[in-house]
C-alpha positions in Angstrom: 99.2 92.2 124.6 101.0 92.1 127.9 103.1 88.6 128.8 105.0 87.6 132.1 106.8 85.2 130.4 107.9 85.8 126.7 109.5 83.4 124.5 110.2 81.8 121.0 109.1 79.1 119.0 111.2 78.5 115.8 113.0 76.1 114.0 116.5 76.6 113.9 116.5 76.3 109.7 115.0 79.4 109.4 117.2 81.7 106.6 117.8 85.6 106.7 118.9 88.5 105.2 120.7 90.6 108.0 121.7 94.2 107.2 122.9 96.6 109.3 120.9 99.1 110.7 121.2 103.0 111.5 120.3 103.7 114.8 118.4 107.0 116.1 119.9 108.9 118.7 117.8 110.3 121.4 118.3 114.1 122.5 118.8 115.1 126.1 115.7 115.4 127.7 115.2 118.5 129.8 116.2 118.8 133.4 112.7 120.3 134.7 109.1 119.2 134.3 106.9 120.7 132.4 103.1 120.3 133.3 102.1 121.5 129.1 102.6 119.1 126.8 100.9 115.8 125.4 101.3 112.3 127.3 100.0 109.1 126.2 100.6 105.3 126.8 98.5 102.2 128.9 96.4 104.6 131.1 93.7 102.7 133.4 90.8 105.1 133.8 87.4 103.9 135.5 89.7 100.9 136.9 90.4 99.7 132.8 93.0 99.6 130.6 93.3 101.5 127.5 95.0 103.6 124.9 94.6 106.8 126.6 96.1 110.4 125.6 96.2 113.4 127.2 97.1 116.7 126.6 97.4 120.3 128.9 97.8 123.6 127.8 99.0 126.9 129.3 97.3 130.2 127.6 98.8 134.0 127.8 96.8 134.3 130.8 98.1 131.6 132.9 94.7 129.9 132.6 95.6 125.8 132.2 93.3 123.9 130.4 93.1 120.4 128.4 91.4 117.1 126.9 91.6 113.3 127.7 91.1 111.0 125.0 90.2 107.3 125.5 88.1 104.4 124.8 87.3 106.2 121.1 85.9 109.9 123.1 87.6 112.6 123.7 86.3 115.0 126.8 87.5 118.2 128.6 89.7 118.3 131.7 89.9 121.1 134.0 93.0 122.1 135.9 92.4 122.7 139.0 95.9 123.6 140.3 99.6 123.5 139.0 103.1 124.2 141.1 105.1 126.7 140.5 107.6 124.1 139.0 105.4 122.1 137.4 106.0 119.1 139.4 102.2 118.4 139.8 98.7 119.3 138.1 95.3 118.4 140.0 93.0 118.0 137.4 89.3 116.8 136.7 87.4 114.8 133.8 84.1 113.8 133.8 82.9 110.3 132.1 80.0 108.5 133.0 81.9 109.7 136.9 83.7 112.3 137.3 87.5 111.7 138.1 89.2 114.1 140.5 93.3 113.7 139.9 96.4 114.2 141.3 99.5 114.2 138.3 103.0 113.9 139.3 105.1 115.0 136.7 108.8 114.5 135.8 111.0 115.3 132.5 109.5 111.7 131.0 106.7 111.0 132.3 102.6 111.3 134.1 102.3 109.4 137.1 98.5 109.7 137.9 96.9 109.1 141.4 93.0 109.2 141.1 91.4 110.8 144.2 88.2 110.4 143.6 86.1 108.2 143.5 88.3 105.9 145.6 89.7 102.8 145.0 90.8 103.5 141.4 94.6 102.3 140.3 97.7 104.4 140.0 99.0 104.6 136.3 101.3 106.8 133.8 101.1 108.2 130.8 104.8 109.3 129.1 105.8 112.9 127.8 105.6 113.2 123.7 108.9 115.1 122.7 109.1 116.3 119.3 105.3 115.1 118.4 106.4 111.6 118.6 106.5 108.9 121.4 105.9 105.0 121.1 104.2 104.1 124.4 100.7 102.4 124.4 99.4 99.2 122.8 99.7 99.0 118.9 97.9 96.9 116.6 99.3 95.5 112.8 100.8 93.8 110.8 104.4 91.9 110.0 105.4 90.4 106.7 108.3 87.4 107.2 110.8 87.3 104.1 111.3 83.5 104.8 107.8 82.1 104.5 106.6 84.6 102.6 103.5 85.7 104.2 102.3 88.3 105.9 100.1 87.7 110.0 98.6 89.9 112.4 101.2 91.9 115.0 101.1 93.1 118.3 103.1 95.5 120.0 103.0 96.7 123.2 105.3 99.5 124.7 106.4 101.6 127.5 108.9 104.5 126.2 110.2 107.2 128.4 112.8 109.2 127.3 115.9 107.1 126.6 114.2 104.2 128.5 111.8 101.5 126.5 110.4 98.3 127.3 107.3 96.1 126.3 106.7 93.2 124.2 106.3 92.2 120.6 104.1 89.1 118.9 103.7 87.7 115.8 102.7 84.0 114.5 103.4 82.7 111.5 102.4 79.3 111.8 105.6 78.0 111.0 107.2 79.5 114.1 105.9 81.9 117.0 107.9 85.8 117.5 107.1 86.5 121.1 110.0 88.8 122.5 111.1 91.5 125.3 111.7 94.7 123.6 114.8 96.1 126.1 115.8 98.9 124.5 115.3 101.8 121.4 115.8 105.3 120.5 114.2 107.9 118.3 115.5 110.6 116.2 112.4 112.6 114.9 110.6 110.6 112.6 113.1 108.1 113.2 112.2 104.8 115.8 114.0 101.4 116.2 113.6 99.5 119.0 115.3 96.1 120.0 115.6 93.0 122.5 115.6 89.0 122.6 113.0 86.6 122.7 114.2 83.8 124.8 113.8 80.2 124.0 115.1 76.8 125.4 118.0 78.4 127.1 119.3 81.1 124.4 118.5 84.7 123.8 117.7 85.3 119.8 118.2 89.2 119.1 115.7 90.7 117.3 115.3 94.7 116.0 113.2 97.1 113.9 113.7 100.3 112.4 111.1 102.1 111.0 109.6 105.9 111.1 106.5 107.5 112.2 103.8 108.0 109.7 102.2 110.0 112.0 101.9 110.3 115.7 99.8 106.9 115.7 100.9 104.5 113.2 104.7 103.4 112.5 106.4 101.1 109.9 109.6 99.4 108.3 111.9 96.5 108.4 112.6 94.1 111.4 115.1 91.2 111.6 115.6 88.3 114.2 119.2 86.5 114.6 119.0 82.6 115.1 121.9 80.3 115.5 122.5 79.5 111.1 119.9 81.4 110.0 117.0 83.9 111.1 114.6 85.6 109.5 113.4 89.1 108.6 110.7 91.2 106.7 108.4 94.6 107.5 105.9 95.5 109.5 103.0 98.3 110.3 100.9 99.4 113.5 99.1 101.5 114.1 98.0 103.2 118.3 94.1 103.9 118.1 92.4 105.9 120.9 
């Protein structure tokens, strides 16, 4: 799920039952890069997109090794080469090609030139801290309070460090959520992430607050503000690979 344009269809009748939330903090992420670690999100190998995961190790020896995992297979990578700071890892995979790599790493984040073959497009995958991170697209499910049903999610989400964005659907025939997630933070477990969903000339907040179940499936409660009324309810998704 990936929208230029994101908006809302609703009538303005809609009832809720806003709470107040608590809201994660996110810790200070470190000042240098570090090449070991997992990193996951929208990755485009072979030219298409996907869920894709990836994770480097560093042994006793110094010897750097790893996996990528996409498109429901997971396959060895082989580190070629990694600076003394970390800063960037050329690394190999082989499916169906073989894909020759050039990582760029910062505190938050992958970005992944693809050197061989040519041709292929740039893309990044962000830095798990703490076993948890929300980037990628995510399937489920949300269940609306006010109409008393429950319809098919989508969520879709870049999140690096202290920095999110994305989008987040969900029809319930009586009215459309389609909205620009601007912002969240995590705290462990701990996730909530917020934004608008614009509509004929106003901005109608939304927010959810939930907790990993594990590293690929979150749920909770979410809530959307509307001019007299609103609505609210919980939701699950779940990242597959």
């Amino acid at each position: 799920m990936r929208y230029a344009q994101y908006g809302l269809v609703l009538l303005l009748c809609l009832a809720a039952v806003i709470g107040c939330k608590k809201t994660p903090t996110d810790s200070g992420e470190p000042e240098a890069p570090q090449a070991a670690g997992t990193f996951v999100g929208w990755g485009r190998p072979g030219g298409t997109g996907y869920n894709m995961r990836m994770e480097i190790t560093e042994a006793d020896s110094a010897d750097w090794a790893g996996t990528v995992e996409y498109a429901g297979s997971t396959v060895p990578m082989t580190i070629t080469s990694v600076t003394t700071n970390e800063d960037s890892v050329r690394f190999e995979f082989t499916r169906a090609s073989t894909y020759r790599c050039l990582g760029v790493v910062s505190n938050v984040a992958m970005t992944i030139f693809v050197l061989e073959p040519s041709g292929q497009p740039t893309y990044t995958l962000s830095k798990v801290r703490g076993g948890y991170n929300l980037s990628g697209d995510w399937d489920g499910w949300m269940f609306s309070q006010f109409l008393n049903t429950t319809q098919d999610a989508d969520l879709f989400v870049t999140h690096q460090g202290t920095l999110y964005s994305g989008s987040v659907e969900s029809s319930f025939g009586f009215y459309t959520l389609l909205g620009n997630v601007a912002a969240g933070a995590q705290d462990g477990t701990g996730i909530s992430f917020w934004g608008t969903a614009p509509y004929d000339g106003h901005d109608y907040p939304f927010r959810f607050d939930g907790n990993f179940i594990n590293s690929d499936s979150v749920n909770g409660t979410w809530q959307l503000d509307v001019t007299g009324g609103g609505d609210a309810g919980t939701f699950a998704f779940a990242r597959r690979f």
